[in-house]
C-alpha positions in Angstrom: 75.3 -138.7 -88.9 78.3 -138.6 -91.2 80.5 -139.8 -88.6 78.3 -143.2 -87.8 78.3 -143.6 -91.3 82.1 -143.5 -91.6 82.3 -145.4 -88.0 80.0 -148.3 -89.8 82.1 -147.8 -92.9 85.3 -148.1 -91.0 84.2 -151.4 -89.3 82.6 -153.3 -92.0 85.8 -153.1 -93.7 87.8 -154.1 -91.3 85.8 -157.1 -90.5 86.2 -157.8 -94.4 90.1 -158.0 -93.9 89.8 -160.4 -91.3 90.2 -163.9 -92.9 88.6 -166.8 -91.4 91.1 -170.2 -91.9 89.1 -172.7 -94.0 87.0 -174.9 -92.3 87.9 -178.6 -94.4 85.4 -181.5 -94.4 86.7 -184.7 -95.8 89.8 -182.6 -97.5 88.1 -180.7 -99.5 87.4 -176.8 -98.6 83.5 -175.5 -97.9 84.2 -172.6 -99.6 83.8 -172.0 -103.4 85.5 -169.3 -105.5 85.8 -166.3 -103.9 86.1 -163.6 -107.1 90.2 -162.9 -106.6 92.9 -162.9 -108.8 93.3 -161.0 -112.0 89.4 -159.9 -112.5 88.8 -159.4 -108.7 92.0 -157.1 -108.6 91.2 -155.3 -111.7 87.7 -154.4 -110.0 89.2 -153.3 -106.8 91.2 -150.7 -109.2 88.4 -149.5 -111.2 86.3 -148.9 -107.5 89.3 -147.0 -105.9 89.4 -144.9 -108.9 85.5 -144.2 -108.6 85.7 -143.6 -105.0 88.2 -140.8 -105.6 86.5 -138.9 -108.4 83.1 -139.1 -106.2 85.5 -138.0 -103.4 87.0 -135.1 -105.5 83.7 -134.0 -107.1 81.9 -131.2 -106.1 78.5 -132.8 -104.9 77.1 -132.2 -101.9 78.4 -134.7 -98.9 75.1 -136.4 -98.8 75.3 -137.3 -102.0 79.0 -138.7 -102.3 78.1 -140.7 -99.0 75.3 -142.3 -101.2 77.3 -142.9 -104.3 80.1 -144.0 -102.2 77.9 -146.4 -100.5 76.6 -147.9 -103.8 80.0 -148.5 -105.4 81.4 -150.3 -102.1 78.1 -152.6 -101.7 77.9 -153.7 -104.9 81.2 -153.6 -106.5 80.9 -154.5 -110.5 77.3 -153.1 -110.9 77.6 -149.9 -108.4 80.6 -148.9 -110.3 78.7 -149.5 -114.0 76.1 -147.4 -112.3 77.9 -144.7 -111.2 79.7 -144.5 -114.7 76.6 -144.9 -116.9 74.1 -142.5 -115.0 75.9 -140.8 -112.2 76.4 -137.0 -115.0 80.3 -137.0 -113.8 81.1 -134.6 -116.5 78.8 -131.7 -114.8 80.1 -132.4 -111.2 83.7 -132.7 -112.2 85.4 -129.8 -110.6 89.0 -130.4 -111.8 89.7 -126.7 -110.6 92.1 -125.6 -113.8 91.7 -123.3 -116.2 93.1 -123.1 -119.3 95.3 -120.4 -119.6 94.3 -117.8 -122.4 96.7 -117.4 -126.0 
């Protein structure tokens, strides 16, 4: 199961990197604004950094598939979900201790 997921995963985005030349009609482009530059790139930050502490957490796998999942379909509002309701603080295994004085 896991491994269809990541197969469908896999290929979705690579079908995303695959850029389709503009198709012009009178010399103007069909398509509109796509969401890049500054605010699209700051987005793509902030969902890395989400998918590595939902990685690095210590949920079970079903679980990080899901929330992984979320944040990747729906970019700006998976990503406010995730930080808003997902409890990070009590699934946040950084794995240090503080050493005793």
């Amino acid at each position: 199961m896991f491994q269809f997921v990541l197969a469908a995963l896999l290929q979705l985005s690579l079908g995303l990197l695959v850029e389709a030349a503009p198709v012009t009609a009178q010399g103007t482009s069909w398509q509109g604004p796509t969401g890049g530059g500054v605010v699209g790139f700051i987005v793509l930050v902030l969902d890395i950094i989400a998918w590595v502490e939902i990685v690095k957490s210590n949920r079970p796998p079903l679980n990080k598939v899901i929330w992984c999942l979320v944040v990747f379909l729906f970019p700006i509002v998976g990503m406010l979900i995730y930080y808003l309701f997902s409890n990070r603080a009590a699934h946040n295994d950084s794995g240090y201790e503080a050493i005793p004085s």
